[in-house]
N, C-alpha and C positions, 0 to 999 in steps of 0.2 A: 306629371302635369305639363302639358304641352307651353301654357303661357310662362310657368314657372321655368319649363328650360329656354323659352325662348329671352327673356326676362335676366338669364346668367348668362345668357351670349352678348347681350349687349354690354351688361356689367363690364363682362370681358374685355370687350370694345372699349368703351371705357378707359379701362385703364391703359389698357396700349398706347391710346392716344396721348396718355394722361404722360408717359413713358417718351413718346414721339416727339410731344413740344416741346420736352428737355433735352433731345437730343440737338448737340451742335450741327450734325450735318444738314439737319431739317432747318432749325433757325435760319442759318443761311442762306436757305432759299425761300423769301418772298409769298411767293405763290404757292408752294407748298403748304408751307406753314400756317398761309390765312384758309386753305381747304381742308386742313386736321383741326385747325384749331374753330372752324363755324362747326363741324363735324361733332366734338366736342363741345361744344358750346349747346347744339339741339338738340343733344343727348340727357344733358344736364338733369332738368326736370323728371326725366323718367329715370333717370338712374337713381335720384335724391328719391325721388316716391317708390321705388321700389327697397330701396335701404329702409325706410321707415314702415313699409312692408312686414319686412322682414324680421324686423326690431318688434312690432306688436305681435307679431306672431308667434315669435317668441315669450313674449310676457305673455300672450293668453296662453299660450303650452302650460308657462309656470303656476299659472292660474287656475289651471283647470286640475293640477297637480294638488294645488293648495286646497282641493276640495276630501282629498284622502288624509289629510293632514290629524293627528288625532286629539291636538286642539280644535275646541269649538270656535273659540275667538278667531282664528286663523278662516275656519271654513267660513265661516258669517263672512268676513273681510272679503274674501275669495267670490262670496255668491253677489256680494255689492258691487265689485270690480268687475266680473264677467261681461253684464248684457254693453257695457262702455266701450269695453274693450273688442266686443264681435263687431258691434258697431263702426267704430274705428276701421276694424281689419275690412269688413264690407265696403266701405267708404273707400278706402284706397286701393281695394283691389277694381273698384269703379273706375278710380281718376288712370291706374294703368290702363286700363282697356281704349278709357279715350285718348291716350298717348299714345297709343302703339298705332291709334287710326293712324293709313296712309296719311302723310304730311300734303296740302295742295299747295305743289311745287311754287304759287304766286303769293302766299299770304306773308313774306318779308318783303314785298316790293312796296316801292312808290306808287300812289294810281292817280291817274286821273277823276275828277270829279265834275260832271255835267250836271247840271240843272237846268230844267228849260221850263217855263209856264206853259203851262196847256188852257185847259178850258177854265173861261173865270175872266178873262179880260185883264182891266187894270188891277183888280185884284187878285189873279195867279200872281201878273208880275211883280206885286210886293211882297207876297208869300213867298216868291224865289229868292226876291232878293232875303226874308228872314231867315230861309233856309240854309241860304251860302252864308250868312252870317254864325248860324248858332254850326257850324262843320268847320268854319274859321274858327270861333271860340275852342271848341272841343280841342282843334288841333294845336293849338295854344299850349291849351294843359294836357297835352303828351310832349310837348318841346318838339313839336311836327312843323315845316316851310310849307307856308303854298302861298303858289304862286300862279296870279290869273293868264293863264294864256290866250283867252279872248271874251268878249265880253259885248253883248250889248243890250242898255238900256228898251224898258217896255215903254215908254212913252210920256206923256206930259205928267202924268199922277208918278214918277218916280219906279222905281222897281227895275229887275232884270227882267227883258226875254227871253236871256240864254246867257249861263255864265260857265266857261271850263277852266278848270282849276289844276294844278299839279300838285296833290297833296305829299309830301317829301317826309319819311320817318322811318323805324322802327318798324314793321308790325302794323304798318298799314292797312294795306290789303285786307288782314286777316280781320281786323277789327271795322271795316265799314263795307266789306265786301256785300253783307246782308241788306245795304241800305238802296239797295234798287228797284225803282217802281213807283207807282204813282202813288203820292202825298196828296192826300185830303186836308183842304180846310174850309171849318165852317163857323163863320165870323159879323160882323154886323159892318160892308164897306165903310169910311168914311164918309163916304158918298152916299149914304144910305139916309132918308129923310126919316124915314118912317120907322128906322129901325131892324129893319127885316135882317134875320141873318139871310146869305149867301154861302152857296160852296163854292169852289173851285179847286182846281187839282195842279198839282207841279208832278213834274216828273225827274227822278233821280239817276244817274246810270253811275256807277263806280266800275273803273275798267283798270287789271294792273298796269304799269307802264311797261312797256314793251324797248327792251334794247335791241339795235340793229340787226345784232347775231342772228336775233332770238325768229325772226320774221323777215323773210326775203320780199322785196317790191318791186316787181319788173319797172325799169324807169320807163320802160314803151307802153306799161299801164297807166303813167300819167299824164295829167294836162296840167300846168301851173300857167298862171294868169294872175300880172301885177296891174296892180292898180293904182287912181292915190285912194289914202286914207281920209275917214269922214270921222265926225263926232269929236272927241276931247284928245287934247296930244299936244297941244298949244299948234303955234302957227308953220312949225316948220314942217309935222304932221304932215298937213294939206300941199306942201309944195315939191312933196317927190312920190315916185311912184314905188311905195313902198309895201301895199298891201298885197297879199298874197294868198291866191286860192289855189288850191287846188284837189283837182278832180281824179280819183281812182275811177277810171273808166271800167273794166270788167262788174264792178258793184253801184257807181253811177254815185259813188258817198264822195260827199263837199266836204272841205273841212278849211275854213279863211281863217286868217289872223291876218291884223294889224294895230298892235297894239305897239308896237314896237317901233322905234325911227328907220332902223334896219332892216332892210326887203332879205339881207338873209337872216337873221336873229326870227323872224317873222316865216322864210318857209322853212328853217328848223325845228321853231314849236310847232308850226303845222303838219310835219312830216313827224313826229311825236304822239299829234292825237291819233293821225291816220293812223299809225301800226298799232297803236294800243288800239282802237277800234276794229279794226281788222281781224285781228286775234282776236278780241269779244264775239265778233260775229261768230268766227270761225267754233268757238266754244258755246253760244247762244244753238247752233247747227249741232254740234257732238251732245248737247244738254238735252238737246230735243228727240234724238236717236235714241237715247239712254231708256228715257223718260216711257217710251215706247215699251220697250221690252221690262222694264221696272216702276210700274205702276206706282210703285209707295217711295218713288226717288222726292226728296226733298225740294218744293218746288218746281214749278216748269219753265223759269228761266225768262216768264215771258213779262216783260214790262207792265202791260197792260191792267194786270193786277193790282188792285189795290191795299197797299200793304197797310198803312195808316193813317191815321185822322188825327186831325190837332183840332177840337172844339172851343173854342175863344168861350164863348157864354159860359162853357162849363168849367172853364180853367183842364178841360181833360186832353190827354193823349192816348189812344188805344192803337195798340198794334193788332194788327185783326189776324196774322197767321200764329199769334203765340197767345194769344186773346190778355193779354197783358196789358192793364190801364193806371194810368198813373194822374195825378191830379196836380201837378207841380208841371203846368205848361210854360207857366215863365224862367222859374229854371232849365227845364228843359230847352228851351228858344236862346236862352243863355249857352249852351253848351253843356249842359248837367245832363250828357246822352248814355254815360259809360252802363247805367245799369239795366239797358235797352236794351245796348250792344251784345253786353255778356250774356244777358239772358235768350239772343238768339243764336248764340255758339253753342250756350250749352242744348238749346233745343234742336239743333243740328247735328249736333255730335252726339246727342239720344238716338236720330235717326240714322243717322250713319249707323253707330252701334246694332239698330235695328239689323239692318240689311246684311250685316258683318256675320252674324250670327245663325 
């Protein structure tokens, strides 16, 4: 059985490794040691579910043994134990298949988090702002940093126009990757005399963070341009020229900050978004190539989509690509997103499996 030997190779691995971080000569060096031991480390899960594999596989053997048994009571025992025990073994020979998916090299990263109002007026930009609220909550309780890298207000009614974020953790990536595209809501303004619900739409983009290494930038592709800084910063803000744009000429993409007193702390976050955006495009591009020759690839990458609706009057939220609805919008709005989340990994990782196969 092809997965079975593949399955005793990593075992294997495994324990090499297992061998390696005890060796003194390894310890010793730093850098070695932390690329055996993450190695080991994302191994783990497949190795633990393929032992308990192995383990029921075992008991259903002895189970199915227990049915020649020339006690009665033994066989009845045996015929009650079986259909648990297949179940079992099918169930984790499941969770191996989506473990051995190729891993996406970005889902331990840090990412960035965009939110911009779209259509909808003063009310996108309060929906933005409750959006970066309930992704702040969430990241809370994963013990996740973020941290606003710019930001600006939609106008007199309160709200964001545009907020990016650097969401810092764990398991990032892999867990909000799914959250990109336009957010519906539909809600009764405050400003609404009559009561009327309204829609309006936000837009999401989650992009991983990109290190230096990882993305080269012609510096003769840019244009930076300081300025002073406008809006909240107290008054020293306003009295130097600290704000900072700058423009990737070949793609024509802006990316300002001044959030910061410092004109460099400010074009370092901003040379932060650029390359994590950069590389998004660059993959928004490879996504859309794919998509072409792979009709049934999971999503087309393209924002424009609307993924879901948060309905005020109804207290609901339905994700419309997993058709998945839940009626708990104020938890939700709160940060109670994890059971959205998983549920669009695992329908992803259904479809993966599809195309694997």
């Amino acid at each position: 059985m092809a997965l079975f030997d593949k399955l005793k190779d990593v075992e294997a691995r495994y324990l090499e490794l297992e061998q390696l971080l005890s060796d003194p000569a390894v310890v010793g060096k730093p850098g070695v040691y932390q690329k055996y031991a993450k190695e080991h480390s994302d191994l783990g899960a497949l190795v633990e579910t393929f032992r308990q594999y192995e383990q029921t596989g075992r008991h259903l053997a002895e189970t199915q043994e227990m049915l020649k048994d020339s006690d009665e009571g033994m066989r009845e025992l045996a015929k009650e134990e079986l259909p648990a025990l297949q179940e079992a073994l099918e169930g984790l020979e499941a969770r191996l298949k989506v473990l051995l998916l190729p891993k996406d090299p970005n889902d331990d990263k840090n990412v960035f988090l965009e939110i911009r109002a779209g259509t909808g007026g003063d009310e996108a930009g309060l929906f933005a702002e409750d959006l970066f609220r309930m992704y702040a909550r969430f990241a809370e309780t994963r013990g996740w940093k973020v941290e606003v890298m710019s930001s600006t207000p939609s106008g007199g009614m309160g709200g964001l126009k545009e907020v990016i974020a650097l969401v810092a953790g764990q398991g990032a990536y892999s867990q909000l990757k799914y959250e990109s595209g336009v957010h519906r809501v539909q809600r009764v303004p405050i400003t609404e005399a009559q009561g009327r619900i309204h829609t309006s739409a936000v837009t999401v983009a989650i992009m991983p963070e990109v290190e230096e290494v990882e993305l080269t930038i012609d510096p003769n592709d840019l244009r930076v341009d300081v300025y002073r800084s406008t809006g909240h910063g107290g008054q020293s803000v306003n009295t130097t020229d600290s704000a900072v744009r700058i423009t990737h000429l070949p793609t024509g993409m802006v990316v300002t900050c001044q959030d910061e007193k410092s004109q460099l702390k400010n074009k370092n976050k901003a040379m932060k978004v650029l390359r994590s955006r950069l590389l998004d495009l660059a993959v928004q591009k490879q996504n859309a190539e794919i998509s072409e020759k792979r009709k049934t690839q999971v999503g087309s990458g393209d924002r424009s989509e609307r993924i879901r609706t948060y309905n005020f009057p109804q207290g609901r939220i339905t994700d419309h690509r997993i058709g998945l609805t839940s009626y708990n919008l104020e938890g939700f709005l709160n940060g109670d997103i994890l059971f959205m989340l998983d549920a669009l990994t695992t329908h992803y990782q259904a479809e993966a499996l599809k195309q694997s196969s």
